[in-house]
N, C-alpha and C positions, 0 to 999 in steps of 0.2 A: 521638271528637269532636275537632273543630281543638282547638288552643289558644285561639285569635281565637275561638270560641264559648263554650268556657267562661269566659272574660275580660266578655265580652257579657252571660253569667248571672248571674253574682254582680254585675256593673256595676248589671241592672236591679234585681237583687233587693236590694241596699244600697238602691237609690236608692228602692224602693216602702217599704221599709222606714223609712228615714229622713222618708219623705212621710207614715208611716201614724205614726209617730211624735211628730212637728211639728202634725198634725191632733188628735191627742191630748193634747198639752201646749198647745194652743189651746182645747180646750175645757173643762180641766180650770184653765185662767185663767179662762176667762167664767161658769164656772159659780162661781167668787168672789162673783158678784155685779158691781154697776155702781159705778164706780172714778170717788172722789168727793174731790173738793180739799180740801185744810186748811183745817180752821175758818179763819177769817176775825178772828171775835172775839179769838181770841190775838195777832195782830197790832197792832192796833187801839192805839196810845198808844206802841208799843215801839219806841225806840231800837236801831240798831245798835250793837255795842261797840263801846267805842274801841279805838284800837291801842292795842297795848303795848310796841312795838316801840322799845327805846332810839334817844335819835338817837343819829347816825355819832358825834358826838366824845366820847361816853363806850362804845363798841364797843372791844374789843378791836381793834388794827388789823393783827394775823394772821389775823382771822377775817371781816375785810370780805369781802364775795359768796361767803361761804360760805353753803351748799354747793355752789356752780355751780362746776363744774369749771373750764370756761376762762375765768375773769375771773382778768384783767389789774391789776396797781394800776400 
């Protein structure tokens, strides 16, 4: 056999393989059952946290726009 046809072979055969695979982890999600939103009632009254986030003039100021590498002071 060519090269170019064994290249061909295993090409098709990953590729049905990974098809037969993806078809399987498809049906092994659905069969989970039906995929249902967060209670609602938990939300209902609740606040976001506040920051905690110190302001800038009590930060150390070596450590201003840490950890972003390219900030500038």
């Amino acid at each position: 056999m060519e090269r170019s046809k064994i290249v061909a072979i295993i090409t098709g055969v990953l590729s049905l393989l990974l098809a037969v695979g993806y078809l399987l982890l498809v049906q092994i999600l659905d069969f989970r059952g039906e995929m249902l939103p967060a209670p609602q009632e938990d939300l209902v009254g609740k606040r976001s946290p506040e920051p905690t986030a110190l302001p800038l003039e009590n930060k150390r100021p070596d450590l201003v726009g840490f950890p972003f590498r390219g900030y500038q002071r």
